[in-house]
KEKE-3310 file (N, C-alpha, C; in steps of 0.2 Angstrom, whole numbers, plus 5000, padded with zeros to 4 digits):
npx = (5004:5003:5004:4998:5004:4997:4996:4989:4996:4994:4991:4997:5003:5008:5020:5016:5027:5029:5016:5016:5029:5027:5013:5019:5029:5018:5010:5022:5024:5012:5011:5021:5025:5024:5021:5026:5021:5026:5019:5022:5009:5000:4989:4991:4994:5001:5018:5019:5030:5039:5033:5033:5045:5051:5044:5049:5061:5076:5081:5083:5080:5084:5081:5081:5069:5054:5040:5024:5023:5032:5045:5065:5065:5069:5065:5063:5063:5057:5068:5069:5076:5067:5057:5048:5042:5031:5029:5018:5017:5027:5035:5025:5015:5003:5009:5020:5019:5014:5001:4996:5000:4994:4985:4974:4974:4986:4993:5004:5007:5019:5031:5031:5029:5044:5048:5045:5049:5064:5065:5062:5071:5081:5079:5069:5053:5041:5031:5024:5014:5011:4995:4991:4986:4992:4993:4989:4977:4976:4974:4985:4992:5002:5012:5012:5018:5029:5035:5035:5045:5054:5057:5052:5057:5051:5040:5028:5016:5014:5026:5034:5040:5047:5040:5032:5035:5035:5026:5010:5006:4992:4992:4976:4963:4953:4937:4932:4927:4934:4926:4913:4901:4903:4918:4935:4938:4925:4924:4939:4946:4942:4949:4963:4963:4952:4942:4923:4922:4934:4932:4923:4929:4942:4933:4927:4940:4944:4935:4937:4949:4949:4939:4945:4955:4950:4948:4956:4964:4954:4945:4939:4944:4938:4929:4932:4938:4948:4951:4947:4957:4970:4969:4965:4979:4976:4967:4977:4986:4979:4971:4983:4995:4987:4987:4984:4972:4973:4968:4975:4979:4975:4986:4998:4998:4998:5010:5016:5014:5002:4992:4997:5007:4995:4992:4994:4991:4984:4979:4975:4982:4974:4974:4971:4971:4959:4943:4926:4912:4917:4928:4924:4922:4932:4944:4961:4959:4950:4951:4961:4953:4945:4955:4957:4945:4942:4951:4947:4952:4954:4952:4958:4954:4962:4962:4962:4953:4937:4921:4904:4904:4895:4893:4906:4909:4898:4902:4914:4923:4932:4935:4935:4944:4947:4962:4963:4962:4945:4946:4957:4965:4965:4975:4984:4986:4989:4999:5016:5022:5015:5007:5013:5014:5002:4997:5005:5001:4988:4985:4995:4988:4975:4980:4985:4972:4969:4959:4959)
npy = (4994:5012:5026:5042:5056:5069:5081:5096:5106:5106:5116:5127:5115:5105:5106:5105:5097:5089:5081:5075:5067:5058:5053:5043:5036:5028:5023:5015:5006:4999:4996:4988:4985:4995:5008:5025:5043:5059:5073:5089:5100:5117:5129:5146:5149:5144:5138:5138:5143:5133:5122:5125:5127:5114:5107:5113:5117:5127:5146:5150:5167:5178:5194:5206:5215:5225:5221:5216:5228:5236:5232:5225:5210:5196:5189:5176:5172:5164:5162:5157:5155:5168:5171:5175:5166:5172:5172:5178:5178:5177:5192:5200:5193:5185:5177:5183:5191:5197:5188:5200:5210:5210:5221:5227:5240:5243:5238:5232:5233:5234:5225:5215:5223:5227:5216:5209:5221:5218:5207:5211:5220:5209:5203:5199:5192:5186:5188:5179:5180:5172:5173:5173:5170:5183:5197:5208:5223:5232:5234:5235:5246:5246:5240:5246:5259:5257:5248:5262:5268:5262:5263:5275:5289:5302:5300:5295:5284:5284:5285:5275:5264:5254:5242:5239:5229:5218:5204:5199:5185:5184:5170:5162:5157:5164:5172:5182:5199:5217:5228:5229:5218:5205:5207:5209:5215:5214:5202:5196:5202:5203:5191:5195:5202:5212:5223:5226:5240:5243:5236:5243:5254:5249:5243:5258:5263:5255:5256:5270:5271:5262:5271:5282:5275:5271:5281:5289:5279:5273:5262:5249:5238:5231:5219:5210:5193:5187:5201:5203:5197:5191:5204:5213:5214:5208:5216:5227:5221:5219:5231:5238:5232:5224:5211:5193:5182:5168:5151:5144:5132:5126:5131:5127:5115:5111:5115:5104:5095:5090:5081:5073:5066:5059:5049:5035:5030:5024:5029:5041:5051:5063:5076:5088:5102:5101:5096:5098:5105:5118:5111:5109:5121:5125:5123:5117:5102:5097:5106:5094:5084:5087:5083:5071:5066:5067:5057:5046:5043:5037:5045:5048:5055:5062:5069:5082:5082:5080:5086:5086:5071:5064:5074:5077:5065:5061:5071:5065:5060:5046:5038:5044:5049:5051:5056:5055:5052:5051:5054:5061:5074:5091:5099:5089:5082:5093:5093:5093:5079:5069:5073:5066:5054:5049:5050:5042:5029:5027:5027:5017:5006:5006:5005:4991:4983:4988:4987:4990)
npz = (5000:4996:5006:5011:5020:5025:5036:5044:5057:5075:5084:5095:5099:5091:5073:5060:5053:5063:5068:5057:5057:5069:5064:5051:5060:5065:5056:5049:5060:5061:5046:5042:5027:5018:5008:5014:5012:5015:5018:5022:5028:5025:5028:5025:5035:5051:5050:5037:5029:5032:5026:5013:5010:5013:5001:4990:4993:4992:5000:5015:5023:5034:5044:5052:5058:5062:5075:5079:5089:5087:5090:5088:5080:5073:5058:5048:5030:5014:5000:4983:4967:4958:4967:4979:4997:5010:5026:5035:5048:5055:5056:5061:5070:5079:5091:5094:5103:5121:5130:5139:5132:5119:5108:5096:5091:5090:5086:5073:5054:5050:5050:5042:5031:5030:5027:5015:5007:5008:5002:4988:4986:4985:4972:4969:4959:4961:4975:4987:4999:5015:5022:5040:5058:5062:5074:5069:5066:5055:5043:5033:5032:5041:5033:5021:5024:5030:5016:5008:5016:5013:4999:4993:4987:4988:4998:4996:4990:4978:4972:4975:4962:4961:4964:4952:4941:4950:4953:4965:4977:4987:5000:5006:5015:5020:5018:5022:5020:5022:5029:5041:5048:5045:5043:5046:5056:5067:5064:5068:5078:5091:5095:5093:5105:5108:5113:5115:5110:5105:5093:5086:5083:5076:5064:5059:5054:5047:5037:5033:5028:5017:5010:5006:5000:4987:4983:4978:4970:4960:4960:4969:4983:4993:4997:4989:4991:5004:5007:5022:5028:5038:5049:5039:5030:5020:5010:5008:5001:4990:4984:4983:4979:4967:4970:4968:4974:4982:4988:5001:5002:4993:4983:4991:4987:4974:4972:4975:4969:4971:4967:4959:4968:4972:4964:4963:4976:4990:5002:5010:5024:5034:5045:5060:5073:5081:5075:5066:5060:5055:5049:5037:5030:5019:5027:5030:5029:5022:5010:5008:5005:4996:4985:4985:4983:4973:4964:4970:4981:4996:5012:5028:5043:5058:5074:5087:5095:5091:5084:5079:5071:5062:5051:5045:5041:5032:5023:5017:5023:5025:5036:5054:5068:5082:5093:5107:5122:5130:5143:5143:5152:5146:5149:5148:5136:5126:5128:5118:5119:5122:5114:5101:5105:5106:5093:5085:5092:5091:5075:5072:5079:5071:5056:5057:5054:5044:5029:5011)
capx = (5000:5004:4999:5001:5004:4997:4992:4989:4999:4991:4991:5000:5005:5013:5018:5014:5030:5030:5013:5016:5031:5021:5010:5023:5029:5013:5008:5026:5026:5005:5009:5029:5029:5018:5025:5022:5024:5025:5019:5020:5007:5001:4984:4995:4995:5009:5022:5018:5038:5042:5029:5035:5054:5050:5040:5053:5069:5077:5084:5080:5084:5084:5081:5081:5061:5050:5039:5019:5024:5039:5052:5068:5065:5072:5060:5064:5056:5061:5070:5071:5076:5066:5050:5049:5038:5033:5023:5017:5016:5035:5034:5018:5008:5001:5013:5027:5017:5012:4996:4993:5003:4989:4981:4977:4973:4991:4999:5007:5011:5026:5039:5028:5032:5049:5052:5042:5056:5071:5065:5062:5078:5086:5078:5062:5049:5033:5031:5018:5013:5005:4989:4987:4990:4993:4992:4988:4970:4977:4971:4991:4993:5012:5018:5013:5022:5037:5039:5035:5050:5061:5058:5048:5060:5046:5038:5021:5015:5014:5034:5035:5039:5049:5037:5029:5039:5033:5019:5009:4999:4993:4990:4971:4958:4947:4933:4927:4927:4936:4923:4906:4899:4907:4924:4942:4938:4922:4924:4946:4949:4944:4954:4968:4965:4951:4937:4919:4923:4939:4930:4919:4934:4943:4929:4928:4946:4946:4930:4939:4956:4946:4936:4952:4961:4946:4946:4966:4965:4947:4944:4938:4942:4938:4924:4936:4939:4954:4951:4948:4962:4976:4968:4966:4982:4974:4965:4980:4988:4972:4972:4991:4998:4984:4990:4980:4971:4974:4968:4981:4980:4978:4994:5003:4996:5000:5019:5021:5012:4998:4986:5004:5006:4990:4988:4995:4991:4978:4976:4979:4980:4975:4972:4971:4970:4949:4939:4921:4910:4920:4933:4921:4920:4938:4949:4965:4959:4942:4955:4965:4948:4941:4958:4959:4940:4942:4954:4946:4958:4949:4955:4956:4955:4961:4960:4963:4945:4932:4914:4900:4907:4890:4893:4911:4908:4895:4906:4917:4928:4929:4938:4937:4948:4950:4970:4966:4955:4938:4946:4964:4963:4967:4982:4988:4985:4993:5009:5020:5023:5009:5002:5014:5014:4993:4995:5009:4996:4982:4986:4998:4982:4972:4982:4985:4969:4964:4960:4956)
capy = (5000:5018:5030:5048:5058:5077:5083:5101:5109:5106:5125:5127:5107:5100:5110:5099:5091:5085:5078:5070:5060:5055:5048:5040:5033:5026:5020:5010:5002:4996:4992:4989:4985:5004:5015:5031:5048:5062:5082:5093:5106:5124:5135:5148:5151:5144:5132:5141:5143:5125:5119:5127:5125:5102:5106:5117:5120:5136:5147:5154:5172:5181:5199:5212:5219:5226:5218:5220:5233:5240:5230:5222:5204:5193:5186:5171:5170:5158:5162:5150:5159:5175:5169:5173:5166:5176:5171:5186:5178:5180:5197:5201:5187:5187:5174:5187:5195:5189:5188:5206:5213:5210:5225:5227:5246:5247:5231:5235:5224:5237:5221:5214:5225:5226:5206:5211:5225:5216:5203:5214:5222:5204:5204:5195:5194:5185:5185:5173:5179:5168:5176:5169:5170:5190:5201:5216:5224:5240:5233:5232:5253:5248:5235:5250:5263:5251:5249:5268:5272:5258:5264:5280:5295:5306:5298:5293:5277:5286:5286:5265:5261:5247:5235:5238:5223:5213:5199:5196:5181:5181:5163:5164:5154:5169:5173:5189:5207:5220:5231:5226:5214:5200:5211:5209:5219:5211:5192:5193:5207:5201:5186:5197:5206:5220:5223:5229:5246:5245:5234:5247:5259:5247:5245:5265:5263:5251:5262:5278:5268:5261:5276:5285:5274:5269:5288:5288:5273:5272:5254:5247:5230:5229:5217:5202:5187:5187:5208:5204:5192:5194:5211:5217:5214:5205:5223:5231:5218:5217:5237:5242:5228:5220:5204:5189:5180:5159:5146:5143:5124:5124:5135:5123:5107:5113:5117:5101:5093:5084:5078:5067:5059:5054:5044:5027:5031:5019:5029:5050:5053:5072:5081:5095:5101:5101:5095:5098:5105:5122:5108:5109:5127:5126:5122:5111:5095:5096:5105:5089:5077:5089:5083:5063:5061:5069:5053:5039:5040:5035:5047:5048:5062:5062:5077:5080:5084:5078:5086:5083:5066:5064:5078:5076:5056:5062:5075:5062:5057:5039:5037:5050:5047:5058:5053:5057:5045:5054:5056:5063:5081:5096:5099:5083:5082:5097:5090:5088:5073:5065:5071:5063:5046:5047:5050:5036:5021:5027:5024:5010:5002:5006:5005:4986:4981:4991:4984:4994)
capz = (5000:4996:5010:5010:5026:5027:5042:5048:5062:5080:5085:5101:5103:5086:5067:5052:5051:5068:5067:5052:5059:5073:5061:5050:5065:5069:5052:5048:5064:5062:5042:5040:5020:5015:5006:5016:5008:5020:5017:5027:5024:5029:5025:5022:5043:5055:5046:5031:5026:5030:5022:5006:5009:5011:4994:4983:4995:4993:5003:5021:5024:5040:5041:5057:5058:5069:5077:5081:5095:5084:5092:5083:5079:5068:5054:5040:5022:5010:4993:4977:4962:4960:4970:4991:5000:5017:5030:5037:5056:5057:5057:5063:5070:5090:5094:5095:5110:5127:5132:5141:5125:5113:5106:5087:5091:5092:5083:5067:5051:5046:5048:5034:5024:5030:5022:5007:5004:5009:4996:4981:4985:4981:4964:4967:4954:4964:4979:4992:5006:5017:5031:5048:5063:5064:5079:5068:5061:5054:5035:5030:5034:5042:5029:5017:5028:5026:5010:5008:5019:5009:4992:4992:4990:4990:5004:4996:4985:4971:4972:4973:4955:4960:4964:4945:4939:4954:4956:4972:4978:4996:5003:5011:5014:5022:5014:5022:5018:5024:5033:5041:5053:5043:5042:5047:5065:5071:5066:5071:5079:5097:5096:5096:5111:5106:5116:5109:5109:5099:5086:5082:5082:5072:5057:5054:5053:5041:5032:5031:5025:5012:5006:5004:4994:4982:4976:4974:4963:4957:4959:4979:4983:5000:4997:4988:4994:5006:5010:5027:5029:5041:5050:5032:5026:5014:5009:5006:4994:4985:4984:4983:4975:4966:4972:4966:4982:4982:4992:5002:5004:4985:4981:4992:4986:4967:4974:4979:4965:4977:4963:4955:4971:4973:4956:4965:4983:4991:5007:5013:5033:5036:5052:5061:5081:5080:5068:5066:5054:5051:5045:5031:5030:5017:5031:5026:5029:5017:5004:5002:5007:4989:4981:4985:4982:4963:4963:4973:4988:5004:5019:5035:5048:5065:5078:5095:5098:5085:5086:5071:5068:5055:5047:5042:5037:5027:5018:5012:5025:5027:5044:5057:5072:5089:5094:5114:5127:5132:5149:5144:5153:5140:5147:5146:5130:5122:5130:5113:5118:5122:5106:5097:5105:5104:5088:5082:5095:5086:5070:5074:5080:5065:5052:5058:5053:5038:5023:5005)
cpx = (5004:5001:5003:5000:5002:4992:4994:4995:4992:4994:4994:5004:5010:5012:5020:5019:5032:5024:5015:5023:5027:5018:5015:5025:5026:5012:5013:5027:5018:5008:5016:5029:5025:5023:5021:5026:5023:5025:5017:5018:5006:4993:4986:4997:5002:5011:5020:5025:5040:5039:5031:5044:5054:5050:5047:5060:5071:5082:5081:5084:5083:5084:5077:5075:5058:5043:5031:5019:5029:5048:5056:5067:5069:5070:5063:5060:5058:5062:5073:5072:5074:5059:5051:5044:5040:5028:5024:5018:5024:5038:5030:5011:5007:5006:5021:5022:5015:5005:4990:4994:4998:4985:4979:4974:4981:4996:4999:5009:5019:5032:5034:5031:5040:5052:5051:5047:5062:5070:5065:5068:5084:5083:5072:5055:5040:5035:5025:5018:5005:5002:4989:4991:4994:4988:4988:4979:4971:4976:4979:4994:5000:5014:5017:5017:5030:5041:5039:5043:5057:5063:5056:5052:5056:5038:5030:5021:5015:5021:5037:5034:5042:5046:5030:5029:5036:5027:5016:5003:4997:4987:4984:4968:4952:4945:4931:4929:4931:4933:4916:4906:4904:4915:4929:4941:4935:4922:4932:4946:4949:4949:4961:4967:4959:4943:4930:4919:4929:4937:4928:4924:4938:4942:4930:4933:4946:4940:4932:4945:4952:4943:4942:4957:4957:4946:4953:4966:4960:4943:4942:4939:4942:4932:4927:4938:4947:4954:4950:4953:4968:4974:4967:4971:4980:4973:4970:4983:4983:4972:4977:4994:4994:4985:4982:4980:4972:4973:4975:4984:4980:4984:4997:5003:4998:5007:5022:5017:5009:4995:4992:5005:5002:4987:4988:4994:4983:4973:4979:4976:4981:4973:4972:4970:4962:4948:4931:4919:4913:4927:4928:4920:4928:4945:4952:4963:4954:4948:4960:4961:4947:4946:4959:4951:4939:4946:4952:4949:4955:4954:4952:4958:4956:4963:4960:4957:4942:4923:4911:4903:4901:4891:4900:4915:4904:4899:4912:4925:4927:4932:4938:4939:4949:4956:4971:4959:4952:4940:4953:4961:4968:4973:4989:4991:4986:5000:5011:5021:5020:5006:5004:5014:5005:4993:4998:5003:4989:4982:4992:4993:4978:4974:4983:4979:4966:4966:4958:4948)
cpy = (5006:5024:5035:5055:5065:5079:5090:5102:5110:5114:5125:5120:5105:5106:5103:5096:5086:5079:5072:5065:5057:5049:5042:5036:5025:5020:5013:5004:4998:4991:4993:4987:4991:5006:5022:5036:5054:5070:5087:5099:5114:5127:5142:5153:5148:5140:5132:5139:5137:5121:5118:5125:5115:5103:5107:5117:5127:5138:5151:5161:5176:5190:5200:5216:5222:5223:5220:5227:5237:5239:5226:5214:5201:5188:5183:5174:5167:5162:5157:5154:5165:5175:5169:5170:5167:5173:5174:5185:5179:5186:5201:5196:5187:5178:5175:5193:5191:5190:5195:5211:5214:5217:5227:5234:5248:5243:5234:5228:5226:5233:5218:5216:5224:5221:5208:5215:5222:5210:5206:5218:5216:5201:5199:5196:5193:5185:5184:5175:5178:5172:5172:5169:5178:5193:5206:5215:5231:5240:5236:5239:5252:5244:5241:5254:5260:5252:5257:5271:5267:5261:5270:5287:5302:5307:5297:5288:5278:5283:5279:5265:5255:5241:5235:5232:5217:5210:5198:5192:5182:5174:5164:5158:5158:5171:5180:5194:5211:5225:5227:5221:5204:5202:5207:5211:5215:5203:5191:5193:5205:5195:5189:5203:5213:5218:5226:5235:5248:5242:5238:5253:5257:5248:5250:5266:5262:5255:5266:5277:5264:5268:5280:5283:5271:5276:5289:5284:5271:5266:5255:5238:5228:5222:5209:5198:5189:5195:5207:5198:5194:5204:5216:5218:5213:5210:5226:5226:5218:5225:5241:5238:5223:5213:5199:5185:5169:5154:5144:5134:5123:5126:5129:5117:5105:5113:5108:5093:5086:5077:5072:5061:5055:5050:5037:5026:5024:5023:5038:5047:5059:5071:5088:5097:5099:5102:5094:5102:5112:5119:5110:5118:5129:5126:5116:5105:5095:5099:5098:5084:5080:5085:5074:5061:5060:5061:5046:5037:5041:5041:5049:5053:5059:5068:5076:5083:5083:5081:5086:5080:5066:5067:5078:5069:5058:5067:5070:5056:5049:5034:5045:5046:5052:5053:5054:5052:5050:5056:5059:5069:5084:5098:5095:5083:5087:5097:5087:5081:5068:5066:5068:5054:5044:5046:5043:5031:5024:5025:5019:5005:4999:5002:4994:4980:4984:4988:4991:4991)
cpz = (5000:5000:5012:5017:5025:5031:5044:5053:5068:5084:5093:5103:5096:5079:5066:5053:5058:5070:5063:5053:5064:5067:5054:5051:5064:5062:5048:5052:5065:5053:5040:5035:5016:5013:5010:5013:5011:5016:5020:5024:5028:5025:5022:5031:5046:5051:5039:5026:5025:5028:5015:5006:5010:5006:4991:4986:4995:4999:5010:5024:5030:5039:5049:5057:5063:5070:5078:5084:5092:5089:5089:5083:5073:5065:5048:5037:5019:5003:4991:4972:4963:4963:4978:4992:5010:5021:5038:5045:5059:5059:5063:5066:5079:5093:5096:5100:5116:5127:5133:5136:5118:5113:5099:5086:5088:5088:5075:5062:5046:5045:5043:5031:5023:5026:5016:5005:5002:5001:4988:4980:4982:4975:4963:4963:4957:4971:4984:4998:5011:5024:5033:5052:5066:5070:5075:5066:5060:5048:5032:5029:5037:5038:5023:5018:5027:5020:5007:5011:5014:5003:4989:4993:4992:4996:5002:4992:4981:4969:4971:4967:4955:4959:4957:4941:4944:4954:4963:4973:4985:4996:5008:5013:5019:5016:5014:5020:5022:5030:5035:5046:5054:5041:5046:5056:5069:5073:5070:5077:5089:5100:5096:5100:5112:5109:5113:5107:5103:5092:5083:5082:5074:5065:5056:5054:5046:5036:5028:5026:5017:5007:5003:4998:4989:4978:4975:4968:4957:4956:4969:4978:4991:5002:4993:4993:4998:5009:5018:5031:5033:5044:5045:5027:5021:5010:5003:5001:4989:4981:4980:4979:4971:4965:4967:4975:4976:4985:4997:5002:4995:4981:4984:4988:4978:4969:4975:4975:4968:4972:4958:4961:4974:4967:4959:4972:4985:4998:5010:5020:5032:5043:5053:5070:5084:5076:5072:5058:5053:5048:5037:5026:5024:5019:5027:5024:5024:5009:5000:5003:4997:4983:4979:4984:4975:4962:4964:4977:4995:5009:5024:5039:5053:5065:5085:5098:5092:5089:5079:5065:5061:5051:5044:5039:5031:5021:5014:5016:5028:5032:5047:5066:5078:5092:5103:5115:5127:5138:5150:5147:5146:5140:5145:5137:5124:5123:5122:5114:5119:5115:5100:5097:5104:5098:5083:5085:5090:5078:5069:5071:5074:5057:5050:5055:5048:5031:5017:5003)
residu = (UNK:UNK:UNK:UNK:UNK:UNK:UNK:UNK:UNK:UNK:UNK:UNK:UNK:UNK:UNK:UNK:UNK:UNK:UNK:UNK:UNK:UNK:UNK:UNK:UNK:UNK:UNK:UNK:UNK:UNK:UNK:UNK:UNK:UNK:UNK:UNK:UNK:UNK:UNK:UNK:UNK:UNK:UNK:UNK:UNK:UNK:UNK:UNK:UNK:UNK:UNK:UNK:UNK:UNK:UNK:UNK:UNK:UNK:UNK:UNK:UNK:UNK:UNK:UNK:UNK:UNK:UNK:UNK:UNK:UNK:UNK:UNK:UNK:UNK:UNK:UNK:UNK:UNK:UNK:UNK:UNK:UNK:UNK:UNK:UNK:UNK:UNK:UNK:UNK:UNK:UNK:UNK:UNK:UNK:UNK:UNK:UNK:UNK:UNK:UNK:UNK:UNK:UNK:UNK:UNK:UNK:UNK:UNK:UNK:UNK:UNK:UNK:UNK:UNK:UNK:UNK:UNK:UNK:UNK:UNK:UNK:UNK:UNK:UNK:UNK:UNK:UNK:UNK:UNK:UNK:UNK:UNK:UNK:UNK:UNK:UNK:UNK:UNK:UNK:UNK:UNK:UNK:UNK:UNK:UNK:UNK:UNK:UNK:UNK:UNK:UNK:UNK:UNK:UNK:UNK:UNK:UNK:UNK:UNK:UNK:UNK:UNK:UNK:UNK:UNK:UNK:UNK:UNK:UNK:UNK:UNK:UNK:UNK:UNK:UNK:UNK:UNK:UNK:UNK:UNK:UNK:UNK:UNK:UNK:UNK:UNK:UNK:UNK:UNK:UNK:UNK:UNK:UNK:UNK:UNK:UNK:UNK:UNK:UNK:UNK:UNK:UNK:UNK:UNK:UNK:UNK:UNK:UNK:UNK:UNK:UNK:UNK:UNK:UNK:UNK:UNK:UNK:UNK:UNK:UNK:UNK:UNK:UNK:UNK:UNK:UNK:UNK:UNK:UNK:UNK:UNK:UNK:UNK:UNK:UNK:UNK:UNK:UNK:UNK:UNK:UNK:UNK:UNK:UNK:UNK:UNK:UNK:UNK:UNK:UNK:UNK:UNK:UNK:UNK:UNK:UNK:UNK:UNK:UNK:UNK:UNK:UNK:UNK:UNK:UNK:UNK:UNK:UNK:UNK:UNK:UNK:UNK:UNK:UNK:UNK:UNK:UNK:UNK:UNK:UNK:UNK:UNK:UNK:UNK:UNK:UNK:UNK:UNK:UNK:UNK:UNK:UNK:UNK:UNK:UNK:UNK:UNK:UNK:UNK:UNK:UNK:UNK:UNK:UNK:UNK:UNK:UNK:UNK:UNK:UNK:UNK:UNK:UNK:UNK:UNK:UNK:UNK:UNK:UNK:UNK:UNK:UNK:UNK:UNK:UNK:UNK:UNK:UNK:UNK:UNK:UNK:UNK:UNK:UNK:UNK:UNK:UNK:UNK:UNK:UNK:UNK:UNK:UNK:UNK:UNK:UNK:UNK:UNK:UNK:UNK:UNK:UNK:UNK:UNK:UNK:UNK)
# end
């Protein structure tokens, strides 16, 4: 048998490629003559870069930014020829703050830009940057400020002619809008840190930031797909660099040329940290269930919490597996190490007794 390992990143507990030995692990020691084929993937959120650096290689660059708060950090991106790819949470993402740190009245995506400059000053023609996992909601106001101060001797965006010659994709799988109920403010905004009062601060932010730059340019895209992506960064790529927006799980899964290794496959294992029915909602795992069913490749979901098992059998998946006892506590269970050994016995187990 030919079985093809892509599992998500368990968000505070395992990134993708740690999962996916786990499960490796798990599935060589249940069916020791399988061919396992391991890919680590990314929506275009954490473990974005190393997702893409498994897939194509390259090189990892290092670069001196500032930080949500404007403090020095020191953020990868990956260069392959003339192609970066960024992800954006390096910079700017809420896991470069603490806890009481969060504000997105005050969080900035100006080291975004920072990478974004650093890269087209070393001769890049596209470059990928992947949304998630950002602290910011300033609709991408400091990674414009950024590049502004890199490139702009005149100190406005007029004056960026550099990045003419340049392509931009960002890596989404956000759907919403930039302003509004279903905006960037009100659906993120408090997950990083913003109380009801700044949301609705937030919004008219991002309104008046929009209205502004629809009569500069004469076009509005605040209402595409991806616009309220990443605190709005998405916006401002959509806007400023009319980037093309991407699936991000389908950028990757083309990168890494999914739909080839699934011609002689017999069997995909995905995941994710919790699964339920907003698994179905375009999140990773449904993107590569959409990819292995166009095939006829059976797959199986595990998750460290499973709710509306029904609904995600009926969607296509034809195992779903929760990789923790009913009675492990939560904190147990977010112990790296526990969730690699649950996950290796769990599919150990399984895979022992699976036929096609």
């Amino acid at each position: 048998m030919k079985v093809v390992v892509a599992i998500d990143s368990l968000k505070g507990c395992l990134t993708s490629q740690e999962a996916n030995r786990a499960a490796v692990e798990g599935v060589r020691q249940g069916m020791p003559g399988a061919e396992v084929v391991e890919i680590p993937v990314s929506d275009g959120g954490e473990g974005f870069l190393d997702a893409f650096q498994s897939a194509w290689g390259g090189e990892k660059v290092e670069v001196e930014v500032m930080d949500p708060l404007m403090r020095p950090v020191v953020a990868p991106y990956l260069l392959r020829g003339d192609t970066a790819i960024i992800e954006m949470a390096k910079a700017s993402g809420l896991t470069l703050l603490r806890l009481e740190e969060r504000n997105p009245m005050q969080a900035t995506s100006y080291g975004t830009g920072q990478l974004v400059a650093d890269a087209v000053r070393r001769g890049s023609k596209h470059v990928v940057v992947g949304l998630g996992g950002s602290a910011t909601s300033d609709c991408g106001m400091g990674m414009i400020r950024a590049i502004i101060d890199a490139f702009a001797k005149g100190g406005t965006w007029d004056d960026v002619r550099v990045l003419d010659d340049v392509r931009f994709t960002i890596a989404t799988d956000v759907t919403n809008p930039l302003c509004g109920e279903n905006g960037a403010a009100y659906v993120f905004a408090p997950q990083k840190g913003a109380t009801p009062e700044m949301v609705v601060s937030l919004d008219a932010r991002a309104q008046r930031f929009a209205e502004v730059s629809a009569r500069h340019f004469g076009y509005d895209r605040q209402n595409e797909q991806g616009a309220g992506a990443a605190g709005g960064l998405g916006y401002a790529f959509l806007q400023y660099m009319k980037a093309a927006c991407r699936s991000g799980i389908d950028l990757l899964l083309d990168a890494v040329h999914f739909d080839e290794v699934l011609k002689d496959a017999d069997l995909v294992i995905t995941g994710e940290g919790s699964a339920d029915r907003q698994t179905l909602m375009g999140k990773l795992p449904f993107g590569i269930l959409q990819r292995a069913k166009a095939q006829g490749v059976p797959v199986c979901l595990i998750a460290g919490r499973i709710a509306d098992r029904p609904e995600l059998l009926a969607a296509g998946f034809q195992h779903v597996m929760c990789i923790n006892a009913p009675d492990l506590p939560i904190e147990e269970a977010m112990k790296p190490a526990m969730a690699r050994e649950n996950i290796m016995n769990v599919l150990q187990n399984w895979v022992n007794s699976y036929t096609i």
